[in-house]
C-alpha positions in Angstrom: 2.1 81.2 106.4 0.9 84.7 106.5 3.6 87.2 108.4 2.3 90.4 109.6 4.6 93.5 109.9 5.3 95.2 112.9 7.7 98.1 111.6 9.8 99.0 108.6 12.6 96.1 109.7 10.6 93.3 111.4 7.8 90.6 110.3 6.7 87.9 113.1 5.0 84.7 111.4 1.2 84.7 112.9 1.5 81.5 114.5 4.5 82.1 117.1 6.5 79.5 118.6 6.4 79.5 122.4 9.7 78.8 124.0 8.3 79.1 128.1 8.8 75.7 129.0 12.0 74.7 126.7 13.8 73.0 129.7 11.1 70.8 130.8 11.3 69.4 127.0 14.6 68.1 127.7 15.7 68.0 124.2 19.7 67.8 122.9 21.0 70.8 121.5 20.6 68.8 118.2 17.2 68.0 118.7 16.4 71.6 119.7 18.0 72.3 116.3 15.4 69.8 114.4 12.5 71.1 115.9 12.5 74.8 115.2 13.3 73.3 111.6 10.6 71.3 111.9 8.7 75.0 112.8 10.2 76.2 109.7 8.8 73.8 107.6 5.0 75.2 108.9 5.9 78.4 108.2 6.6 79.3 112.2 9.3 81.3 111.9 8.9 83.3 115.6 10.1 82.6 118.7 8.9 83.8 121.9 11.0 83.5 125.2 12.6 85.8 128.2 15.0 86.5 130.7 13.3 84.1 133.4 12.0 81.5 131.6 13.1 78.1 132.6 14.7 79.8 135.9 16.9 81.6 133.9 18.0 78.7 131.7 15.7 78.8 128.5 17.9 81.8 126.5 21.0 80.1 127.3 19.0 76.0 126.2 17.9 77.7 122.9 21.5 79.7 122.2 23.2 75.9 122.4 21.4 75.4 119.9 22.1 78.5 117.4 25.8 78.1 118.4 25.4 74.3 116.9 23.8 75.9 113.9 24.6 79.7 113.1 22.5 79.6 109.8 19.3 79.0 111.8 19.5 82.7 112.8 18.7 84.2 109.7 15.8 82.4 108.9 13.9 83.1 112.4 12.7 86.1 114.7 13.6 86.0 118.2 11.5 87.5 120.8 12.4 88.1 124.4 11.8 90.1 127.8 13.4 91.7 130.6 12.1 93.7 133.7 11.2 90.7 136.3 14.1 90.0 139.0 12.5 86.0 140.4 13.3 84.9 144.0 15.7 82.5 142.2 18.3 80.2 143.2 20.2 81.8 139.8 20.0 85.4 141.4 21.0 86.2 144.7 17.1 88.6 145.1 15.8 88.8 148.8 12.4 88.9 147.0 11.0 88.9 143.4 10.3 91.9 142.4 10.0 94.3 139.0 13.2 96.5 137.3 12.4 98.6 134.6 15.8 100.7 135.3 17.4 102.2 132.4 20.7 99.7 133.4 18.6 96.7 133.3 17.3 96.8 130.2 20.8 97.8 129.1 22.3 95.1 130.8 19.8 92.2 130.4 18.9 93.0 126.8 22.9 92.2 126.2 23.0 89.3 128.2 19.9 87.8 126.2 22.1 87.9 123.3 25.1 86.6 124.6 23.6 83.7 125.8 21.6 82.7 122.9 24.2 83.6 120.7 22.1 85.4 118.1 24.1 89.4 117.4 21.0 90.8 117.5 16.9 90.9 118.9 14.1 91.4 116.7 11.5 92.1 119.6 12.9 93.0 122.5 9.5 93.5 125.7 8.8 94.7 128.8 7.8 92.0 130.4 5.6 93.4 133.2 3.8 96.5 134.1 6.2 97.7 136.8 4.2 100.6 139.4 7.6 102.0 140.0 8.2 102.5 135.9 9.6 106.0 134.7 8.3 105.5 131.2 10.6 108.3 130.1 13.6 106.4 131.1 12.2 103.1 129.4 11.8 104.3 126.1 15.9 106.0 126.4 17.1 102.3 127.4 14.7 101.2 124.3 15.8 103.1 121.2 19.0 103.5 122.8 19.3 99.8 122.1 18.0 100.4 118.9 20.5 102.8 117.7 23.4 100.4 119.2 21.6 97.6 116.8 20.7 95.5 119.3 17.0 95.3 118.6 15.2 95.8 115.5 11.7 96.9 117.4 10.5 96.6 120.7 7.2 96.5 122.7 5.7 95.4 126.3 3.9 92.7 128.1 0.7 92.7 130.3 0.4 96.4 130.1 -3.2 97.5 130.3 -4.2 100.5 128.2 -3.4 103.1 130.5 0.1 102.0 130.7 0.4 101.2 127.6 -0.7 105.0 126.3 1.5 106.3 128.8 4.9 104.1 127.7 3.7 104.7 123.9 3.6 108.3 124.4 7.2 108.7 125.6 8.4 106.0 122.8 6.9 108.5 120.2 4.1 105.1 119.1 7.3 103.2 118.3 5.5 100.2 120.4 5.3 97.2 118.3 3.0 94.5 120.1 1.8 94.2 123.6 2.1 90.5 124.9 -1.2 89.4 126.2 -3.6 86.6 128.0 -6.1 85.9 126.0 -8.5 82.3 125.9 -11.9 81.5 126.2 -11.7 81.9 129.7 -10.1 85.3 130.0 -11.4 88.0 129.0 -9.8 91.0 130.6 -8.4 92.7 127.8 -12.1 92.7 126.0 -13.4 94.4 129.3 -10.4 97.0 130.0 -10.3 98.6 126.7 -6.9 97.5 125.9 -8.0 95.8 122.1 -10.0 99.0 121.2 -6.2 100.9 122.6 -4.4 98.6 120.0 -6.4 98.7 117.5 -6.2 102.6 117.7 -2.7 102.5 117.4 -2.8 99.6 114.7 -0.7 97.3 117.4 -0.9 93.8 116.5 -0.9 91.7 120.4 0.6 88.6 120.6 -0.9 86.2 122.7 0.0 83.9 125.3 -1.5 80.6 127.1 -4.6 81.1 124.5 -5.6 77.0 125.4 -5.9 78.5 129.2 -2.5 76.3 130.1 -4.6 73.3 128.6 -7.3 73.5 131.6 -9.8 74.3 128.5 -9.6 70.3 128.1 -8.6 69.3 131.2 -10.6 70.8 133.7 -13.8 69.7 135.7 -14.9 73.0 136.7 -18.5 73.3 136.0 -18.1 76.5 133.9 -15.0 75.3 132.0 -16.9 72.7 131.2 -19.2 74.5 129.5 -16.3 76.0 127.2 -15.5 72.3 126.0 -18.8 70.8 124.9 -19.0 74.2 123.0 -15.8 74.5 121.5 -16.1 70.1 121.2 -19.6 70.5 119.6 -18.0 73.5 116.9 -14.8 71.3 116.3 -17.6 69.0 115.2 -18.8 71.0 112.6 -15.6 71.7 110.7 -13.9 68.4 111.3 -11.4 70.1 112.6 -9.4 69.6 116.5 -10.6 71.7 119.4 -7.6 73.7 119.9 -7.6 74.1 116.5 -10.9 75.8 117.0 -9.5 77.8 119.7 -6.8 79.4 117.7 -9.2 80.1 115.2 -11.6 82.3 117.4 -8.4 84.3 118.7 -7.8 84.7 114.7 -10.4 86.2 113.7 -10.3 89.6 116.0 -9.5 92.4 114.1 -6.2 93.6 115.6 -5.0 90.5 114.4 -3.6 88.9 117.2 -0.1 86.6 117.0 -1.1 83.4 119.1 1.7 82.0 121.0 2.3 77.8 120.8 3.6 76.6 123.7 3.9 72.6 122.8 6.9 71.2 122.0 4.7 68.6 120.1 5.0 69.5 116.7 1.4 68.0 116.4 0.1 70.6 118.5 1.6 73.4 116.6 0.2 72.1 113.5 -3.2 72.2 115.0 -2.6 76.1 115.1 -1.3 76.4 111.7 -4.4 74.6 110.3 -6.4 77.5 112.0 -5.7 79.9 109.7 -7.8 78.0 107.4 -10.2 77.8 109.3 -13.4 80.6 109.1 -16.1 80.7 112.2 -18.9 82.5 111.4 -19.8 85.2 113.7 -22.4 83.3 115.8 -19.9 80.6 116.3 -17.6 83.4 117.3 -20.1 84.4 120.4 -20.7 81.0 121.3 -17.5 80.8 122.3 -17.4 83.9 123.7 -20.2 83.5 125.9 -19.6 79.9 126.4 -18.4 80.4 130.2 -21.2 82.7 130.8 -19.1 85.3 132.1 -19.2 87.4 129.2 -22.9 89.0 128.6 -24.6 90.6 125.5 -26.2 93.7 127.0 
């Protein structure tokens, strides 16, 4: 499995482990255990959660199970988020809203690895662009976490590029990824800029819901339609599974994207290990991208 590094102390495998829906799985701490080996085995050695995943349960699901096998830390990266307060029945918030604050990153950012028992964070996010964010105040909480050893890098999450120049600025480009939606049916991060932004900075994005939450293969909208007897009739062509073919077109950009798994089948996470095998030429590249016809070559 190819790893790409993201600083001097951390490497993310480049098929990442999604972790969002952990306690809908409703595995045993023990069976937990035996699929991130099982992850291990395809060379995923990332994992990607946060704060609220799961209502607030899926850091504290995937610590039961580092607490019934301490070794497993050493041989994964863990990746979490902070800065979302959800209308939850496990907080006590008149309304959801965004905290960047320089105590709740402090705060949450310990609790994350209390409850999943792991000493330490290798990427530590910003989950959300926040409109009432003082970036200079984000980047103190940031390396000041650092400096305690609490996190080895850190980065943010759905920032577009103006936001992200402005937090990199302040952070002195110690930014590590940006966390972003990208599929075949979103685009918005072609459109805004934000790739050409990363690839400036040589900022590797990790990306999330890349199979469009399954709706790719699921769907009957007309236009998403159109997506799937493309990607169906490429998949074709190589022998190869559709979402497969889907990981493989987020692949091949050149800021080298991290696409996040969000199965717990280990079936479907092989399906985007095998893309990294797999080489679309560039016209099959742009019949995906144009596939839902909301993307047009001027």
């Amino acid at each position: 499995m190819e790893k790409l590094q993201l600083n001097n102390e951390v490497s993310l495998s480049r098929i990442v482990q999604g972790l969002w829906r952990l306690t809908s799985w409703k595995m045993s701490p023990q069976e937990i255990v035996e699929f991130v080996y099982q992850c291990i085995d395809l060379g995923v050695t990332s994992f990607d959660t946060a704060e609220i995943y799961g209502n607030y349960e899926a850091e504290a699901k995937f610590g039961e199970a580092l607490k019934l096998d301490p070794s497993l830390r050493s041989k994964i990266e863990i990746i979490t988020k902070t800065g979302i307060n959800m209308k939850s029945v496990k907080r006590d918030y008149r309304i959801g809203h965004y905290d960047t604050s320089y105590d709740k990153i402090i705060a949450s950012c310990k609790k994350s690895i209390e409850l999943m028992n792991c000493d330490y964070l290798d990427v530590y996010l910003i989950h959300r662009e926040d409109p009432l964010i003082n970036h200079q105040e984000v980047a103190r909480a940031l390396n000041d976490l650092k400096s305690m050893g609490l996190i080895k890098s850190y980065g943010v999450s759905n920032f577009d590029p103006f936001k992200f120049e402005a937090i990199q600025h302040f952070t002195q480009n110690q930014l590590v990824t940006n966390q972003i939606e990208i599929s075949p049916l979103c685009f918005e991060h072609y459109n805004s800029g934000l790739m050409d932004v990363l690839q400036k900075h040589q900022v590797h994005p990790m990306i999330w819901s890349p199979l469009a939450g399954g709706s790719i293969f699921t769907s009957d909208d007309p236009k998403i339609v159109r997506v799937r007897n493309v990607i169906a009739d490429i998949a074709n062509r190589h022998h190869e599974e559709m979402d497969t073919i889907v990981y493989a077109w987020l692949l091949k950009h050149p800021t080298k994207g991290l696409p996040i798994s969000g199965s717990g089948k280990i079936e479907r996470l092989k399906h985007a290990v095998r893309a990294l095998d797999v080489e679309l030429s560039l016209e099959e590249w742009y019949e995906i991208y144009t596939a839902s016809q909301e993307q047009e070559l001027r």
